[in-house]
N, C-alpha and C positions, 0 to 999 in steps of 0.2 A: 952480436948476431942481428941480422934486420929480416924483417919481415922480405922484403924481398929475394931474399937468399935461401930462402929456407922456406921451398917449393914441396909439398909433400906429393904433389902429380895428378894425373889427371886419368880419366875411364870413362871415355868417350862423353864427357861431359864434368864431370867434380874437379875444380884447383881450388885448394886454399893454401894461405900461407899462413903461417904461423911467426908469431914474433915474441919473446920473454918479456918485454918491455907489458904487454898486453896486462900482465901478472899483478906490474907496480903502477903504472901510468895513474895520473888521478886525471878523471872526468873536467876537463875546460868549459864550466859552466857560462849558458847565453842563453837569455831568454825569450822565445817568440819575438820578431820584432813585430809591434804595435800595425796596426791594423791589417794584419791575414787572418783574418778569422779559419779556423779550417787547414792550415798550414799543413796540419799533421796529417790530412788526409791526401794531402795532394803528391803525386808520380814526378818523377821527371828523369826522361828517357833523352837518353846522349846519345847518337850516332854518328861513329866515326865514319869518315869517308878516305878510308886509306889511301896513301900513294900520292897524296898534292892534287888534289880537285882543281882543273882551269876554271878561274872564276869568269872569266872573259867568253868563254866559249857556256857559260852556264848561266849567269845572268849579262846576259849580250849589250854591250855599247853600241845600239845598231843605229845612233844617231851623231858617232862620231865618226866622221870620215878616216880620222888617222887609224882607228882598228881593222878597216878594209885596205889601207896601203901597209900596214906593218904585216898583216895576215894573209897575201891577197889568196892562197889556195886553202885555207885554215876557217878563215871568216863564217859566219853564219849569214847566210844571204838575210837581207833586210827584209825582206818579206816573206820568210819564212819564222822568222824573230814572233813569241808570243808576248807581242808589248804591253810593257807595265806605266809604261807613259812616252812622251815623247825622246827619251833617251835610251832607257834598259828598256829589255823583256827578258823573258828566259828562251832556253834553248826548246826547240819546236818539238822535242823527248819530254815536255815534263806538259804535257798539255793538263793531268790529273792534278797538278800542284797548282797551276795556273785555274783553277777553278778553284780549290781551296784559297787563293790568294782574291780571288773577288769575289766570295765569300767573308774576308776579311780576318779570315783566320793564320795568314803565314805575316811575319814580320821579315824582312830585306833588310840586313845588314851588311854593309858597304864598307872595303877596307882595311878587314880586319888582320890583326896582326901583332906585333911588337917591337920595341928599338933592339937594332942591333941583328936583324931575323941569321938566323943558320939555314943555310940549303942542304942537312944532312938529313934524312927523313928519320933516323934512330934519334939523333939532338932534339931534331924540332918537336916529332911525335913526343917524346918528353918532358919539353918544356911547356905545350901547349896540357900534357894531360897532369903534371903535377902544378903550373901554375908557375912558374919560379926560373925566368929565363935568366936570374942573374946569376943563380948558384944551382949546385947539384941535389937534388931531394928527393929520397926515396919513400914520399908516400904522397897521392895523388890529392888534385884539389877535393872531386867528389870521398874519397879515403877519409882525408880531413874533416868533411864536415860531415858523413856519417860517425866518427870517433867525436866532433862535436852534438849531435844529436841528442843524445841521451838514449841510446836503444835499447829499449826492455831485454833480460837478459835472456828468454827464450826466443825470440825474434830470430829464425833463423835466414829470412830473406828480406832484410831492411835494404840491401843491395847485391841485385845480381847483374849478374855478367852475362849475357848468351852470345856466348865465344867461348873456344876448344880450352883457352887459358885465358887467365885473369891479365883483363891489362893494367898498365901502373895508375890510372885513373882512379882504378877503386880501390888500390890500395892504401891502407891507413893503420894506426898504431895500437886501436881498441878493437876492434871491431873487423872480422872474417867474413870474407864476400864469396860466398860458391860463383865456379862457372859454370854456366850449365847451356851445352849448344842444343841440347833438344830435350824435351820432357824424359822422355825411357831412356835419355844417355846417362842418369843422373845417379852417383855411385861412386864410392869410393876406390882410392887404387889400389888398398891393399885386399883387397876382396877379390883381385884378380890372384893374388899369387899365397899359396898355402901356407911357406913358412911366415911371412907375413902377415895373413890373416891371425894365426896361430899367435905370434907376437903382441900384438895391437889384442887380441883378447883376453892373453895372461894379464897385459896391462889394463883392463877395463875391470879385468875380472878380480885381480889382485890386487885392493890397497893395502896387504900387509908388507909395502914394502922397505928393505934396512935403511933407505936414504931417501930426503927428501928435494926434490928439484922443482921448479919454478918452470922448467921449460918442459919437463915432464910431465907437470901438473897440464900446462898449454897444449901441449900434444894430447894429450890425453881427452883435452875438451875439446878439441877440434877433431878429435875422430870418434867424439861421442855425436858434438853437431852434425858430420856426414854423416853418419849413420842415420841421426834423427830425420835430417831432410831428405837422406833417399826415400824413406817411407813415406814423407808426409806434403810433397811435393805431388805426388799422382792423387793423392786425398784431395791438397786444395783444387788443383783444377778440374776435378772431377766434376760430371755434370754441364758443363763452361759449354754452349753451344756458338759458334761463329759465325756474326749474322752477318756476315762479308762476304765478297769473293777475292781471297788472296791470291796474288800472282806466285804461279810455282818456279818461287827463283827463291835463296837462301835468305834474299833479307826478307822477303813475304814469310818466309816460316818463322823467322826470328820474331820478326812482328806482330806475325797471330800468337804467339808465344808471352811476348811481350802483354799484349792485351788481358791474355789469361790471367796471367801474374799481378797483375796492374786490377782485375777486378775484382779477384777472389782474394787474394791477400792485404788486409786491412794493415799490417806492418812495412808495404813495400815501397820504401821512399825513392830512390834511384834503380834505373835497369841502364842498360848498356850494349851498345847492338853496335858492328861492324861491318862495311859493304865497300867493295871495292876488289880488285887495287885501280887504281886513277893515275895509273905513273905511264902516262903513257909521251914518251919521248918519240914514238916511231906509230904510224898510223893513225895519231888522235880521234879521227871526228866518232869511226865507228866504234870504238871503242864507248867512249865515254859518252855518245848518246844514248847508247843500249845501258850503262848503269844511268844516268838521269832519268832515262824513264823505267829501269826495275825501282828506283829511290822514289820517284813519284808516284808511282801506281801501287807499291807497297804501304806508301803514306797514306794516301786514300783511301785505299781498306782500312788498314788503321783505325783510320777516325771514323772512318764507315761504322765499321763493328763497336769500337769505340761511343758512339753517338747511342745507337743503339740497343746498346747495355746502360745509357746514362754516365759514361763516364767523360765523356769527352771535355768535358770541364775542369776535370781534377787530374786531366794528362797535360801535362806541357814536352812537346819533344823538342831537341835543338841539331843541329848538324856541326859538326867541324874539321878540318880537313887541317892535317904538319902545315903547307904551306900552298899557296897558288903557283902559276906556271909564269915563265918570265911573258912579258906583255908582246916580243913577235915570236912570231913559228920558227920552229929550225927546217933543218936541209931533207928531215924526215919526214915532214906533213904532221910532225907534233910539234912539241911544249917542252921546255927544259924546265927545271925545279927554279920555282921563284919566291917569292914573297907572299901580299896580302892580297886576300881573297875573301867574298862574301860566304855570310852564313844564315843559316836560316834556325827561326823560332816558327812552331805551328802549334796549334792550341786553339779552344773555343776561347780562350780567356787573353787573347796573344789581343793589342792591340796593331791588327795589321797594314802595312803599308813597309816605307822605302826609308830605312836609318842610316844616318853618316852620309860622310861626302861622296859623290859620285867620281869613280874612277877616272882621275887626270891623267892621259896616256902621254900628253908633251912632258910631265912634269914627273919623274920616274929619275930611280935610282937605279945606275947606269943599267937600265932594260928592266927593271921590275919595278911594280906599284908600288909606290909609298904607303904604307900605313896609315889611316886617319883614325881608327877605333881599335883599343890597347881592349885585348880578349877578356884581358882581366875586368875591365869594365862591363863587358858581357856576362863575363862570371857572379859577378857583383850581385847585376841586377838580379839573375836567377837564384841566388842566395838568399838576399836580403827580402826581394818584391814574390818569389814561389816558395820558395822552400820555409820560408822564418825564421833562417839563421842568420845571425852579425856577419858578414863579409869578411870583418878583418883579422880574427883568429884563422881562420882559412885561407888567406888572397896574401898576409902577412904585408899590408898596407892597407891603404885607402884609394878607392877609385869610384871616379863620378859614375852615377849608373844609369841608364838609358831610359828613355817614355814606354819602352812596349808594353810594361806589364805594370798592373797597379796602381 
């Protein structure tokens, strides 16, 4: 039985899974790596950009001519480009990130990707969120290295989700991640339905029972932990005042969410926030500049509110998208499913500026970017240089790790 299989559901905000293994598994001990002082107190917030983010149409090559003849109705006119120097800028939607980035707080990574990429958005979304494009694996890199952590064992929100369901990112083989898409959605599913409820209480209420099970024992704990953090979830953020103005779009609530969680909760190493969908093969530009600037203006609150409260130090967020769009427009005024795309780090502690090679558009694998920065490497850094865990119990290799941070 895997954790992933064995879905107990969701009410309008609680998934967990459950796995046996959980019962026997022994703890993969690693020790802080040497100089993050503070490791244990620091956040680190993932947002997905579902549906394949055009990284072209997002951090703009507005100084190479071949992107205006391969795009000519698609392009981002050159003077509306928010230039990062004489080659990229961003798209004219994220003017609130383009301030944070000279401030020096967003890092630019260029080309990221893996050998071999899949264009299926189910394949990729997975290989990018459990780390592991050469084989199948059913527990996520962040999973992993929560189960490497060492989690106190009442620690009910060491990693959450604010999303409807748990994606495979935060899954892992020690350690139960709630989702939770809004504060008062937060609850368990058998609460909804009587004979259920009824069940799950005889078993909370009953350990005289004739036979002992392992995975009855897990279940059992995992509907003691819902239980506990629907109550104690409205306690922590209680009080939490929001010294921002968030945009009223789903990833701005996510994110003032996020903040909450991030300031009151002293156990809360990983969150998880999804914005999107980015699949836009038909209509692109309106599309995807209206999510680059809810993504941008929701970031800047963020670290508004963020800043504010003193935390903005001990938040690192990062962005990641399955895959970029092929490098010309099709026949629709979009983007078909491509390759490597940039991403982004922001943070008071991010050292910011322009990572990896700049997108070669002559030099493309037959119509999509080539790869110059393997994700895993990105993973690396945030492991080993934020978080203080060893890389390669988690990444299951080795990979060089970048200058941003530390």
């Amino acid at each position: 039985m895997k954790r992933s299989k064995f879905v107990l559901g969701t009410l309008g905000g609680l998934a967990l899974v459950a796995n046996p293994q959980h019962v026997f598994a022994r703890a993969l001990s690693g020790a802080l790596r040497p100089g993050l002082p503070g490791a244990e107190n620091r956040v680190f917030v993932l947002i997905n950009l579902q549906g394949g983010n055009d990284g072209l149409n997002c951090v703009v090559p507005h100084g190479d001519p071949l992107y205006y003849q391969l795009r000519p109705h698609l392009a981002i006119p050159a003077s509306e480009v928010l230039a990062l120097d004489a080659r990229i800028g961003f798209n004219p939607a994220m003017r609130s990130m383009k301030a944070l980035y000279d401030r020096g707080t967003i890092a630019v990574v260029q080309g990221v990707g893996y050998p071999h990429p899949n264009h299926s958005h189910f394949r990729s979304t997975e290989i990018w969120q459990t780390a592991a494009p050469e084989r199948y694996e059913h527990t996520g890199w962040l999973g992993r290295y929560l189960d490497e952590a060492e989690i106190p064992k009442g620690e009910l929100f060491a990693g959450v989700s604010i999303a409807e369901v748990l994606p495979e990112v935060m899954i892992g083989n020690r350690v139960d991640v709630p989702a939770i898409p809004h504060a008062r959605g937060y609850g368990f599913v058998g609460n909804r339905y009587a004979p259920v409820r009824r069940a799950f209480s005889g078993i909370l209420e009953d350990r005289a029972l004739p036979f002992s099970s392992p995975y009855l024992a897990h279940v059992t704990e995992i509907t003691e932990n819902a239980e506990s953090g629907a109550q104690e979830l409205p306690k922590l953020i209680a009080g939490y005042r929001t010294k921002a103005s968030y945009p009223a779009t789903p990833l701005g609530r996510s994110l003032a969410l996020a903040a909450q969680i991030a300031a009151k909760s002293t156990g809360t190493r990983v969150l998880y926030v999804a914005h999107g969908s980015f699949d836009t093969h038909v209509n692109q530009q309106p599309t995807q500049n209206r999510l680059l600037g809810e993504l941008s203006d929701a970031l800047a609150a963020f670290y508004d509110d963020l800043g504010e409260h003193g935390n903005d130090g001990r938040v690192l967020t990062m962005t990641f998208s399955e895959f970029g769009r092929r490098i010309a427009q099709n026949g629709n005024a979009g983007t078909d499913h491509g390759e490597a795309s940039p991403l982004f780090l922001i943070g008071k502690s991010v050292k910011g500026g322009i990572y990896g090679a700049y997108p070669d558009l002559a030099d493309h694998d037959a119509g999509n970017l080539r790869f110059t920065t393997d994700f895993r490497s990105v993973y690396a850094t945030v492991l080993e240089r934020w978080l203080g865990r060893p890389a390669r119990p988690v990444l299951a290799g080795d990979f060089p790790m970048l200058p941003m941070l530390g």
